[in-house]
N, C-alpha and C positions, 0 to 999 in steps of 0.2 A: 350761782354767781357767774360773771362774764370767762369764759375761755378761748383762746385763741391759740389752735394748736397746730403747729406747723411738721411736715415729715415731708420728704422726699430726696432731701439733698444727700452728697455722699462724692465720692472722688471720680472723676470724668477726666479723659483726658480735651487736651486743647480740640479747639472742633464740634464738639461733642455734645449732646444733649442734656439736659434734665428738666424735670417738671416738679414744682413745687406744690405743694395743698396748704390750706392754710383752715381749719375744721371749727368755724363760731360756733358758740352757743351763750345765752344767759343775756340774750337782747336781741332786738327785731332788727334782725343781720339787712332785710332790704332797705330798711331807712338810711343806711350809714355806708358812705365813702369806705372806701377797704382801699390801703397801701402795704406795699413792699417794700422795704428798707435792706440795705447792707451798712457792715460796719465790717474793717477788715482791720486786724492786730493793731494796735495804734493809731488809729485815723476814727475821724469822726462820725457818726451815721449818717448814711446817706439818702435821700429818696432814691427809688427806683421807679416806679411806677404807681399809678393810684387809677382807682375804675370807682364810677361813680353808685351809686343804689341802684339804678336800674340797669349797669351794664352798660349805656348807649354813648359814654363817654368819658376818656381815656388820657390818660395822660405815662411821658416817659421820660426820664433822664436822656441828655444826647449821649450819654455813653452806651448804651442798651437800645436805644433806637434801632430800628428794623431786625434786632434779634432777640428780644425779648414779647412775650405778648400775654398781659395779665386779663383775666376772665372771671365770671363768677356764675357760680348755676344757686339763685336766692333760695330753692327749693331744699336743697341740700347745707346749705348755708356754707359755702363753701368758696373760696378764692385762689384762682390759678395763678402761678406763675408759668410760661413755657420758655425754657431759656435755652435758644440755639447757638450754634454757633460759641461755646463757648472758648473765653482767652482767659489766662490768667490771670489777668488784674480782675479778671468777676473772681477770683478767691474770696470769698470773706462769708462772716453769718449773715443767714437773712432772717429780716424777721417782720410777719405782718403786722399791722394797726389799724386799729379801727375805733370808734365810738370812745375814742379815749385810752386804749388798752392794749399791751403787746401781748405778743407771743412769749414764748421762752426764745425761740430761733432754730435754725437748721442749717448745719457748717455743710457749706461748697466748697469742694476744695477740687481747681482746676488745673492738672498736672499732667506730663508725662511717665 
């Protein structure tokens, strides 16, 4: 069956780095657009970013513009998020999508 499993997130302070994974399996991971969503306490999900089947074309929310940079290596089947620079209104869960399907999500929580 389809899985979309997401790890990396955890507490950073402001500044600060994380890298997200997001590990498909159960469908032909390079046919299918792969996004990034947040959703933080009470607010609604949000795009983040989205990378196309082959990689060669990208898109970003303006809030994460120039410090955020999503990837994917199709071999591994697998979808990056690189989040610099981090503030804390990026607090919230993330969580991938793809071919129809989330993740569970992976809580960021960007603090001092």
């Amino acid at each position: 069956q389809v899985q979309l499993v997401e790890s990396g997130g955890g507490l950073v302070q402001p500044g600060g780095s994380l890298r997200l994974s997001c590990a498909a399996s159960g469908f032909t991971f390079n046919n299918y657009a792969m996004s990034w969503y947040r959703q933080a306490p009470g607010k609604e999900r949000r795009l983040v970013s989205t990378i196309n089947g082959d990689g060669k074309n990208t898109y970003y929310a303006d809030s994460v513009k120039g410090r955020f940079t999503i990837s994917r290596d199709n071999a591994k089947k697998t979808v990056y998020l690189q989040m610099n620079s981090l503030k804390s209104e990026d607090t919230a869960e993330y969580l991938c999508g793809g071919a129809g399907y989330w993740g569970q999500g992976t809580q960021v929580t960007v603090s001092s």
